[in-house]
C-alpha positions as CSV (number, residue, x, y, z in Angstrom):
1,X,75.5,-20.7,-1.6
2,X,74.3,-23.2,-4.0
3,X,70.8,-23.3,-2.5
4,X,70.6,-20.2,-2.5
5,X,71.2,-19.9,-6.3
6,X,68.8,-22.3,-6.7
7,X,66.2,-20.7,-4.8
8,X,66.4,-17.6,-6.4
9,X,66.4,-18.7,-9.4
10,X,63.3,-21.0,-9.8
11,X,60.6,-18.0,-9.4
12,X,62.1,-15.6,-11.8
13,X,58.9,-15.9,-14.1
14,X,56.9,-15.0,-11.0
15,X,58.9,-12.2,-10.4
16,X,58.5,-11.2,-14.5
17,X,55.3,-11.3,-13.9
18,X,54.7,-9.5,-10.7
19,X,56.9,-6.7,-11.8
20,X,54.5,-6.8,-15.5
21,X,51.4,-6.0,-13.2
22,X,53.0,-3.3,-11.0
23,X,54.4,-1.5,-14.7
24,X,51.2,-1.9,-16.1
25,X,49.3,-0.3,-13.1
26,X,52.2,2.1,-12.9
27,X,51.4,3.3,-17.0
28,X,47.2,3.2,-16.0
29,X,47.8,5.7,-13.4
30,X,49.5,8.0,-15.4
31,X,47.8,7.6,-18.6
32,X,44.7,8.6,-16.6
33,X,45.9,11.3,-15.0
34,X,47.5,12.6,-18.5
35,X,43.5,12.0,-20.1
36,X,41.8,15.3,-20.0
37,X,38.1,15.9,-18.9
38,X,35.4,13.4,-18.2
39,X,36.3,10.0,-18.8
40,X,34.0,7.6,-21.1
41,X,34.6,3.5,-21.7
42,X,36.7,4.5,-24.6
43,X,39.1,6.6,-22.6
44,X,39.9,3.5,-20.1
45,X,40.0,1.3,-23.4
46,X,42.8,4.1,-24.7
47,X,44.9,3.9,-21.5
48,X,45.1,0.1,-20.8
49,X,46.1,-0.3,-24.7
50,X,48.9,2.0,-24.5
51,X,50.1,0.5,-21.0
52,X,49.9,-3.0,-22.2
53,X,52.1,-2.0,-25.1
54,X,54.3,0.1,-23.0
55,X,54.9,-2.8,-20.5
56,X,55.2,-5.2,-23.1
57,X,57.7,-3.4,-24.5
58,X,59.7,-2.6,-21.4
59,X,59.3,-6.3,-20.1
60,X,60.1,-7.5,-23.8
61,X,63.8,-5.3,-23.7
62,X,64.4,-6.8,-19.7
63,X,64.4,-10.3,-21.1
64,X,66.4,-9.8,-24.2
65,X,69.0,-8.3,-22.0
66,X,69.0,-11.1,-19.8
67,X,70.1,-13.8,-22.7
């Protein structure tokens, strides 16, 4: 049981960080699917600003739980 513990326990930042890149494809998607129209530079600039913040945000409130 201990090893397994231990095991599970070492790659947590991995995980963090795995599940960051899934959210933050996850709020891309959307946010171009919400953006009206033709899309310019500017519109992609728009949505991966808003889903960096959002997954910050989200990944910022899983760790402050976890302490």
């Amino acid at each position: 049981m201990n090893l397994v513990m231990r095991t599970f326990k070492r790659p947590r930042p991995f995980f963090l960080f795995g599940g960051f890149a899934v959210l933050f494809a996850a709020f891309v998607a959307v946010l171009l699917r919400v953006l009206p129209g033709e899309r310019r530079p500017f519109d992609y600039m728009v949505a991966g600003t808003f889903a960096t913040a959002l997954a910050l945000i989200v990944v910022f409130i899983v760790v402050a739980r976890h302490r």
